[in-house]
C-alpha positions in Angstrom: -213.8 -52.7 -58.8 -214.7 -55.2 -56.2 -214.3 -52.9 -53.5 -216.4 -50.6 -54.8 -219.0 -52.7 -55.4 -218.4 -54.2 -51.9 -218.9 -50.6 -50.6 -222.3 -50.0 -52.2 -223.4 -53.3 -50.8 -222.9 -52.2 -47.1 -224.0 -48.5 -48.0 -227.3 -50.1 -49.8 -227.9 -52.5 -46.8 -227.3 -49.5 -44.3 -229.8 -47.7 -46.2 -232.4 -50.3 -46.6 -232.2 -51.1 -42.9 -233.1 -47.4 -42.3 -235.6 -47.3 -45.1 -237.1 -50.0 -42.4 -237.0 -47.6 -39.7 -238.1 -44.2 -41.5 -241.1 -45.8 -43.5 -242.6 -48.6 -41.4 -241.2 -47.0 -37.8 -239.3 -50.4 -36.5 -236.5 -49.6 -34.3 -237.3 -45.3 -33.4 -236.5 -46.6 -29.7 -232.4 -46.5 -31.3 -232.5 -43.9 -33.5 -234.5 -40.7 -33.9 -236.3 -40.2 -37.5 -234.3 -37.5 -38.7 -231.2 -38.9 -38.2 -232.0 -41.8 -40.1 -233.5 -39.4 -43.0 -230.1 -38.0 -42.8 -228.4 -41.2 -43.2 -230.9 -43.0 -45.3 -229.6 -40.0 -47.8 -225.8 -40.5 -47.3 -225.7 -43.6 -47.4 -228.6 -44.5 -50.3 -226.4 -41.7 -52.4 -223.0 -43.3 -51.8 -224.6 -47.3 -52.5 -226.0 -45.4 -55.9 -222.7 -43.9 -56.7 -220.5 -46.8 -56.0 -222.8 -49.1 -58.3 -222.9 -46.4 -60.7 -219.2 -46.3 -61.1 -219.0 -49.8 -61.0 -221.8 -51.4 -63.2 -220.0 -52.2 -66.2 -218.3 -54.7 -64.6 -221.6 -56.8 -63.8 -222.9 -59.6 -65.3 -226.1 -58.8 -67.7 -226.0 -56.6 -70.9 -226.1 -53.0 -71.4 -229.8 -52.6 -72.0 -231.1 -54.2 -68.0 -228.0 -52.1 -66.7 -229.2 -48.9 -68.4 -232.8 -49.6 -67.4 -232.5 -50.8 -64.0 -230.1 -47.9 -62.6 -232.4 -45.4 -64.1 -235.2 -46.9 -62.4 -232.9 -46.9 -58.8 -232.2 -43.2 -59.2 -236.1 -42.4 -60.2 -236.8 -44.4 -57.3 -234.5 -43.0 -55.0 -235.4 -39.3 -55.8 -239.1 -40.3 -55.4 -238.3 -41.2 -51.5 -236.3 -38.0 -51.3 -239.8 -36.4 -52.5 -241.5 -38.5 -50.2 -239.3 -37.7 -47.0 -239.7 -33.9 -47.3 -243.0 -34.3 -47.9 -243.1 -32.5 -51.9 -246.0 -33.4 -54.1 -246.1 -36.3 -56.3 -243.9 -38.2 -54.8 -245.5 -41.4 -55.1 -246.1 -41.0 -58.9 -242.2 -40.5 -59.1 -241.9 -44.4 -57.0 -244.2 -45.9 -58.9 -242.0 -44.6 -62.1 -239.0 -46.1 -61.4 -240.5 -49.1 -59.7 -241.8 -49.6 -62.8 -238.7 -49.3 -65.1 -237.2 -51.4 -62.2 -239.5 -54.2 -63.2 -239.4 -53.7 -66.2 -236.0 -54.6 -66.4 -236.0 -57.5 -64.8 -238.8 -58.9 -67.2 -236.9 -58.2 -70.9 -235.6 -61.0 -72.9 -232.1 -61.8 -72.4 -231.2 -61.9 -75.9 -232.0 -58.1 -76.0 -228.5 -56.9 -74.9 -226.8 -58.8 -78.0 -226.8 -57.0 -80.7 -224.6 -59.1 -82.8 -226.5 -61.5 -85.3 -225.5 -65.1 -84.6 -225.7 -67.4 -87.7 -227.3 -70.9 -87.3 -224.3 -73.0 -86.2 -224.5 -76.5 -84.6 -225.9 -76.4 -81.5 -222.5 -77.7 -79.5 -221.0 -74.6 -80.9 -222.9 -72.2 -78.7 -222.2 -73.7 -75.5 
C-alpha cells in the first residue's frame, strides 16, 4: 500500500504543477497548453485512482474519507468541464470544493460509531 500511495503523491504533484501551468499560464515557455491538458488528465486520474485504491489504509475515519474523495472527483470532473470549455463548470468546482471543506471541518468524533461508556479518564489514553 505504500507504494501506491507513494505513486498518487508524484502523479498528484505532477498534476498540480500543471494545474499551475494550464490555469494561471506559468511556465508555457516549456510546455505547450495542450500537452499539459493532456497530462494534467493522466496524471490527475492515476493520483485519484491510486488514493482511491489505497484510502483505507489512512489515518481518519470512514465518514472524512467518504466525503473528501467525493469532493476530489466532483472537483476533478469540474476542471475536466472547465478545460473543454462545457457549461457549468464552475458550479461543478465550487461543489466539490465545498464537500472538500466540508470534510475537513466535521467533528472527529463523527467516524466512531461505537458508544464509549464514561470510564476514568487514564483509560482512554
Amino acid at each position: 500500500m505504500m507504494v501506491l500511495k507513494r505513486v498518487a503523491s508524484v502523479a498528484f504533484g505532477i498534476s498540480f504543477l500543471l494545474a499551475i501551468n494550464i490555469f494561471a499560464g506559468v511556465g508555457r515557455e516549456y510546455m505547450d497548453v495542450r500537452t499539459a491538458r493532456l497530462l494534467f488528465l493522466i496524471f490527475g486520474a492515476i493520483a485519484l485512482l491510486a488514493n482511491l485504491l489505497s484510502f483505507q489504509s489512512g489515518k481518519n475515519g470512514p465518514v472524512f474519507n467518504f466525503l473528501y474523495w467525493a469532493g476530489s472527483i466532483i472537483a476533478f470532473v469540474g476542471l475536466i468541464f472547465h478545460q473543454f470549455h462545457l457549461p457549468y463548470s464552475m458550479i461543478v468546482i465550487i461543489a466539490g470544493m465545498g464537500i472538500l471543506g466540508i470534510s475537513f471541518v466535521l467533528p472527529s468524533g463523527l467516524d466512531r460509531l461505537e458508544n464509549q461508556k464514561d470510564d476514568d479518564l487514564l483509560d482512554n489514553l
